[in-house]
C-alpha positions in Angstrom: 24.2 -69.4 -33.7 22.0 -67.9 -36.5 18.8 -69.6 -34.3 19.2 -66.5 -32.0 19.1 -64.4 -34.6 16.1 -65.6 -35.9 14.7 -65.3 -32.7 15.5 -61.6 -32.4 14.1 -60.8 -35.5 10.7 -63.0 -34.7 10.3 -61.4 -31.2 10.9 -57.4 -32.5 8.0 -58.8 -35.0 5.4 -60.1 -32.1 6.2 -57.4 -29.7 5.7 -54.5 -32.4 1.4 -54.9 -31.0 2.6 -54.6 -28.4 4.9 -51.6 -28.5 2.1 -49.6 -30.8 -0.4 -50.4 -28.1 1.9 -49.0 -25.3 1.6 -45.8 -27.2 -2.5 -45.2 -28.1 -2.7 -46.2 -24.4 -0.6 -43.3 -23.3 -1.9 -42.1 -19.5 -2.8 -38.2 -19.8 -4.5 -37.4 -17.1 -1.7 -38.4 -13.8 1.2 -38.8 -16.0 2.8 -40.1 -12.6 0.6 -43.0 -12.1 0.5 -46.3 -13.9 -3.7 -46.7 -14.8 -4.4 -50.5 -13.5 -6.3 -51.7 -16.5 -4.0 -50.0 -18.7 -1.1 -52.0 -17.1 -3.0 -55.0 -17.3 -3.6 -54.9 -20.7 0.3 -53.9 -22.0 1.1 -56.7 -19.5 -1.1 -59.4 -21.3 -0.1 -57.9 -25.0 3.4 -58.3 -23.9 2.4 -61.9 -22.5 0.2 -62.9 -25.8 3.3 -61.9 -28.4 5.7 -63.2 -26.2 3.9 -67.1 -26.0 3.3 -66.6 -29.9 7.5 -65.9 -30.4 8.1 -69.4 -28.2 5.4 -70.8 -30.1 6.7 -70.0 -33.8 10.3 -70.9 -32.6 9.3 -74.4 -30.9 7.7 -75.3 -35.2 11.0 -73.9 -36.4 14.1 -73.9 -35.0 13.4 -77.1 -32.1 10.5 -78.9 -34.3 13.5 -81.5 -35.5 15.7 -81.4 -32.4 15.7 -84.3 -29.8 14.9 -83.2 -26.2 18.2 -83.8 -24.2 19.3 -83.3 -20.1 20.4 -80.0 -19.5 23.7 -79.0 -20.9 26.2 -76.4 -21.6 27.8 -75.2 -24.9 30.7 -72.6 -24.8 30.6 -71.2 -27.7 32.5 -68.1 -27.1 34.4 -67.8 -30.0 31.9 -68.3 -32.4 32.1 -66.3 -35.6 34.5 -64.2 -33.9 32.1 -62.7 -31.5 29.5 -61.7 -33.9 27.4 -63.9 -32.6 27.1 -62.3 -29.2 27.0 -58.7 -30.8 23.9 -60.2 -31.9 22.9 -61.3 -28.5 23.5 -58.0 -27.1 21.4 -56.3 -29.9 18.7 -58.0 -29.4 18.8 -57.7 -25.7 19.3 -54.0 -25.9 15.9 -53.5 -28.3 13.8 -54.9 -26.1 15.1 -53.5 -23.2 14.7 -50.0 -24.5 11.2 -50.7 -25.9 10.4 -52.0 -22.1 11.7 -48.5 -20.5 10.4 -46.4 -22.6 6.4 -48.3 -23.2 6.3 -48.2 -19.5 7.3 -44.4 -19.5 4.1 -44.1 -21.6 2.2 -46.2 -19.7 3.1 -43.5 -16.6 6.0 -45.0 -15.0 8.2 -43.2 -12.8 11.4 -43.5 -13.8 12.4 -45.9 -11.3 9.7 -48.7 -12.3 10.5 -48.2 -15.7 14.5 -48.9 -15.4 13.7 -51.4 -12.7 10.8 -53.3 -14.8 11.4 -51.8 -18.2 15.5 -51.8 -19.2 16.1 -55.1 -17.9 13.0 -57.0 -20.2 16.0 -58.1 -22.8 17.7 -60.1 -20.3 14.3 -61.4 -18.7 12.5 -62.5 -22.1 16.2 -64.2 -23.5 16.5 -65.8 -20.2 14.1 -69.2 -21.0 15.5 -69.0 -24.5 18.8 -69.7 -23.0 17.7 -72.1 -21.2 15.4 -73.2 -24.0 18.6 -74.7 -25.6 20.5 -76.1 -22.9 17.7 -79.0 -23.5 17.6 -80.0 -27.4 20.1 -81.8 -28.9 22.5 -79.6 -31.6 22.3 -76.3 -28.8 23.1 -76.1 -25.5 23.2 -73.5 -21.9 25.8 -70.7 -23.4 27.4 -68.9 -20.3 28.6 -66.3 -23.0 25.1 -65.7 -24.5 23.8 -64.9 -21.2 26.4 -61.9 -20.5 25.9 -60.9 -23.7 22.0 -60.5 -23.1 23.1 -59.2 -20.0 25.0 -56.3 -21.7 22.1 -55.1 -24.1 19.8 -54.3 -20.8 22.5 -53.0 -19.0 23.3 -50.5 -22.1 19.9 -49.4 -21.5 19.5 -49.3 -17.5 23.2 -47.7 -17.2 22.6 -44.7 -19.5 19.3 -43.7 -18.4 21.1 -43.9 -14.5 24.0 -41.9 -15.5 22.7 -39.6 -18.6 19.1 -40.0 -18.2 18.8 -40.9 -21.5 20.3 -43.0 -24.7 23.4 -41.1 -25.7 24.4 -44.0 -27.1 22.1 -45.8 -29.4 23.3 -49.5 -30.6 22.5 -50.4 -34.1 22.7 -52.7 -36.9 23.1 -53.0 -40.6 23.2 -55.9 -43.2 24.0 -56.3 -46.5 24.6 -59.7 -48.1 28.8 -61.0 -48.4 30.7 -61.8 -51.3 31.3 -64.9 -49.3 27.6 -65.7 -49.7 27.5 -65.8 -53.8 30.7 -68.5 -53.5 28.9 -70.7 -50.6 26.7 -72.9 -53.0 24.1 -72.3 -50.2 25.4 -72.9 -47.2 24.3 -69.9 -46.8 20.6 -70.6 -47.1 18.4 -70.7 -50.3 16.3 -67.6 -50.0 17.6 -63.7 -49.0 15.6 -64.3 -45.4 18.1 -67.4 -44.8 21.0 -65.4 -45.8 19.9 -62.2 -43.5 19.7 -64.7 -40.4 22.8 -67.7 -41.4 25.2 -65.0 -43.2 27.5 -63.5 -40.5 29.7 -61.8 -42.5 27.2 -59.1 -43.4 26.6 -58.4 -40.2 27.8 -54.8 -38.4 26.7 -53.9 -35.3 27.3 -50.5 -34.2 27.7 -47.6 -31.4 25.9 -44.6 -32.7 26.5 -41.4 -30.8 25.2 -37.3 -31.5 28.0 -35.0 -32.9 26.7 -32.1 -31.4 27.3 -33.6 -27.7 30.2 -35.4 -28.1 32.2 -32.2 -29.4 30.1 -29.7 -27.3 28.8 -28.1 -30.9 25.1 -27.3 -29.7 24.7 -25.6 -33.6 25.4 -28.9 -35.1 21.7 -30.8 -36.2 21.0 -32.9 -33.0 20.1 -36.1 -35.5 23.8 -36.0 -37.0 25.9 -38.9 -35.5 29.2 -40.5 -35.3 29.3 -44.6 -35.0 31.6 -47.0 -34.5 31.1 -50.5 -35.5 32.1 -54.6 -35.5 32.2 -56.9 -37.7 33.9 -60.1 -39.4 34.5 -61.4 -42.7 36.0 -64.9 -44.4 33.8 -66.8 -42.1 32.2 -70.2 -43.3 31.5 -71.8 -39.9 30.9 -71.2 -36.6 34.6 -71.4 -35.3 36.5 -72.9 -38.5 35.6 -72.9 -42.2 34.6 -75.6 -43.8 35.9 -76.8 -47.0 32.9 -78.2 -48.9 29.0 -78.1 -49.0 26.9 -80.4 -50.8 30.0 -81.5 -52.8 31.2 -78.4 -54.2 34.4 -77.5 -52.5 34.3 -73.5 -50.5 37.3 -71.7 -51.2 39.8 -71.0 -48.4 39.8 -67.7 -46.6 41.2 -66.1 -44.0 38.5 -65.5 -40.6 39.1 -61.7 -39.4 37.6 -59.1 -37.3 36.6 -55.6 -38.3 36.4 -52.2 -36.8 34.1 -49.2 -38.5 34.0 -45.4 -37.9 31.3 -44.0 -40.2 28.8 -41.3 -39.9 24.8 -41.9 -39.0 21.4 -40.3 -38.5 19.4 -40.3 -35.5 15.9 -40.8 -36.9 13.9 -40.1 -33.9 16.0 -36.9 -33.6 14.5 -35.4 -36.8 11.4 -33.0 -35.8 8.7 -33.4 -37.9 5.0 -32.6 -38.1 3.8 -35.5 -40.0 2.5 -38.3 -37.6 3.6 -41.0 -40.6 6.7 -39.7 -40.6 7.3 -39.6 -36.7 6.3 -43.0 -36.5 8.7 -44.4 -39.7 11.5 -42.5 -37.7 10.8 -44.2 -34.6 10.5 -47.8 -36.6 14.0 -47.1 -37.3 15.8 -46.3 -34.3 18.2 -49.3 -34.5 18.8 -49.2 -38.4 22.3 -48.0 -39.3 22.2 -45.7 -42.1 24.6 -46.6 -44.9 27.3 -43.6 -45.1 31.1 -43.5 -46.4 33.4 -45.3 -43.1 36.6 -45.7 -42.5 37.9 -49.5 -41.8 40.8 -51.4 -39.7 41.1 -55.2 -39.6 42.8 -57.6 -38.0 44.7 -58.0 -41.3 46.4 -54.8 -40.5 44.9 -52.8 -42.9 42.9 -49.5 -43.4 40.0 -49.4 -45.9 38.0 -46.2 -47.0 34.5 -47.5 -48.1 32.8 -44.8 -49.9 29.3 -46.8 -49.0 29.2 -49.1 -46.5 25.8 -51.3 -45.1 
């Protein structure tokens, strides 16, 4: 539902402080050691953006809703799965902002996988549960595996490769489908970014130079593979009006990206601005030419795609 999306994008928001902070109090001196007050203080940053997310999202998204008993909501097939790409996303950015603030703090490398890479799954946990009481949501079983995906992206690759070989990204750029909604959509670009599931691609984004063994190849060059869906206008059918004016029919179907991409922490730099941009936009997919396949059965060369 586009509630969780919202969500994601509200919390990355709050827990930037939070993240910036985890870096100005890097420990220098016993890089093996976690400084107590230094802990403390991520620890209540972390605590102080996280109660300000629940905050902004209890005068949003559940101001109008009615306070229910607990209940579930399978909503599994739900905009063809985009929906839980989403999940997963979100799960997987603040799972690999957990392991790696705490590796700043000082961590070892066990208390940061064991504390850090699963924070996605702990801080969507109450969300979850969040809607299982207000009326128009409800306890998704899906939603949860989903979150519980994005951490273990994180906590599986730095077991096995000691790092992120494989960083998981996403791009938007606004449908077709949008401009013939008459605003189901939403009014404003903001609404369209959060309701608009067909402009959604998430994506698997992987280095050249270690996939093919090519150490000469730039380090930041990638290869990504990517999901998305198209000729959606409702969660699991389309609808055929909104506000009177009647939605043209379309046909719901998946689709599956191979494009190239950029690693933008990857790129060595001297300038401090530009270190920190690049590392702003670890999870952005760059737009590059890609190669499509959908469930129509056809193949599409995009010489741009978002």
């Amino acid at each position: 539902m586009e509630k969780h999306l919202a969500w994601i994008f509200i919390s990355i928001i709050c827990f930037i402080p939070a993240s910036l902070a985890a870096q100005e109090m890097e420990v220098k001196a016993d890089s093996s050691k976690i400084k107590k007050s230094t802990l403390y203080k991520a620890v209540a940053f972390t605590g102080i953006n996280y109660a300000a997310s629940i905050y902004i999202l209890n005068n949003t998204w559940y101001k109008d809703k009615e306070k229910v008993p607990f209940h579930f909501y399978n909503d599994n097939q739900g905009y063809l799965q985009v929906d839980k790409f989403g999940h997963m996303f979100g799960s997987y950015v603040y799972s690999y902002i957990g392991y790696h603030g705490l590796r700043k703090l000082g961590a070892t490398r066990n208390e940061a996988l064991l504390f850090g890479s699963t924070l996605g799954f702990v801080l969507q946990l109450p969300i979850e549960i969040m809607d299982g009481t207000h009326e128009g949501y409800g306890f998704s079983w899906g939603d949860v595996a989903a979150n519980t995906m994005g951490s273990a992206l994180v906590f599986g690759q730095e077991l096995i490769f000691k790092e992120q070989l494989v960083k998981y990204k996403f791009s938007y750029w606004e449908s077709p489908y949008s401009r013939n909604s008459n605003g189901y959509y939403g009014d404003t670009a903001m609404d369209r970014l959060f309701n608009d599931y067909n402009g959604h691609t998430y994506w698997f984004s992987m280095p050249i130079n270690k996939l093919a063994f090519r150490r000469r190849l730039p380090s930041w060059l990638n290869i990504a593979v990517g999901y998305g869906a198209n000729g959606m206008y409702g969660e699991f059918k389309n609808v055929s009006s909104y506000h009177g004016v009647a939605i043209p029919e379309t046909e719901r179907y998946r689709q599956y990206f191979l494009s190239l991409d950029i690693d933008w922490p990857g790129i060595k730099t001297n300038s401090k601005f530009l270190t920190f941009l690049f590392k702003g936009m670890t999870f952005i997919k760059l737009p590059f030419p890609a190669l499509e396949y959908n469930a129509k059965g056809q193949f599409k060369a995009h010489w741009i795609y978002y």
